[in-house]
Phi, psi and omega in degrees: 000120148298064196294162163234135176243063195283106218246085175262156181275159187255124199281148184269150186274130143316136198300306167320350194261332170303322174271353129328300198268009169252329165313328174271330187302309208283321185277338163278353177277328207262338162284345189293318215267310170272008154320128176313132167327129168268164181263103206289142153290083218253348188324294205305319181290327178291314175296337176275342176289315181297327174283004246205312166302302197310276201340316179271354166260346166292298177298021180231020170102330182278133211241059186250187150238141203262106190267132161008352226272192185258341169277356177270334207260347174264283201303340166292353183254326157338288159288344214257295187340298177326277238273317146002300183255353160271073228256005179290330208268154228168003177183198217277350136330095172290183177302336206247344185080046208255139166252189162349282157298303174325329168277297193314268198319323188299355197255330161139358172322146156230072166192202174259158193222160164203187205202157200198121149199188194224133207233127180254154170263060156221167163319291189257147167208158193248139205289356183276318203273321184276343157288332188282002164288342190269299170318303144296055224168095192306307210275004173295319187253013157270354171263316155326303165265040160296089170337291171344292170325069191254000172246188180186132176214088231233122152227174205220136176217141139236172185219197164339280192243018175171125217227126181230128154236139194243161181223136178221130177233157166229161157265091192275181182299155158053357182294167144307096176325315179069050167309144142254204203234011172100000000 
């Protein structure tokens, strides 16, 4: 029997190479750590409340379509900020003793506005767990299915430990209610 036997040399680690690779470590955490905070991208949760709002005001007879707008969406970003960094505040009073209507003009609105909102103790909140916070909740939901109520302007913040969103809804001047008949 004939064995062979071959001896190849065992490549050597450079002494260095471990402290390379705790040197990439250290340096992706100390980039991880002076990075700016991200910021949640919230469009999608605002836009799905506003759509999600239109369904429940079609479905209480009003047959307008309830459109966007941006000065509803500042005073509603105003607040959602307010009550976010205030943990006194829980409803339509700012910090400043501010209503509703008080932003929304101060934002360039011209009609009556009313407001709604919503405060979760989490990171997140899914547009399903703030409407059904909103549905239950009569006088929420004389607002919501308030026909008049043909604009909107809904924003969202999070921190950590608590994700807040307000709905500014309006009535501009001289509009149409777009009442149905249920």
């Amino acid at each position: 029997m004939i064995t062979s036997h071959t001896s190849y040399p065992r490549p050597r680690r450079a002494a260095t190479g471990g402290l390379a690779a705790l040197t990439a470590v250290v340096s992706a955490v100390a980039v991880l750590f002076d990075a700016p905070p991200a910021r949640a991208d919230n469009i999608s949760l605002n836009n799905s409340v506003a759509k999600m709002v239109h369904v429940l005001q079609y479905r209480a007879g009003c047959r307008t379509n309830l459109k966007i707008n941006p000065r509803l969406q500042l005073a509603a970003q105003w607040h959602t900020i307010d009550v976010l960094n205030n943990r006194s505040l829980d409803g339509d009073v700012g910090s400043d003793g501010s209503s509703p209507q008080n932003r929304s003009t101060a934002a360039g609105f011209h009609g009556k506005t009313a407001e709604t909102v919503a405060i979760n103790p989490a990171l997140a909140i899914s547009g399903t767990e703030l409407i059904n916070q909103w549905y239950y909740n009569p006088d929420y939901m004389a607002i919501i299915q308030d026909c008049a109520n043909t604009e909107i302007g809904v924003w969202s913040e999070n921190s950590l430990d608590r994700t807040v969103v307000v709905a500014v809804y309006g009535q501009p001047e001289g509009a149409d209610t777009g009442s149905g008949t249920g």
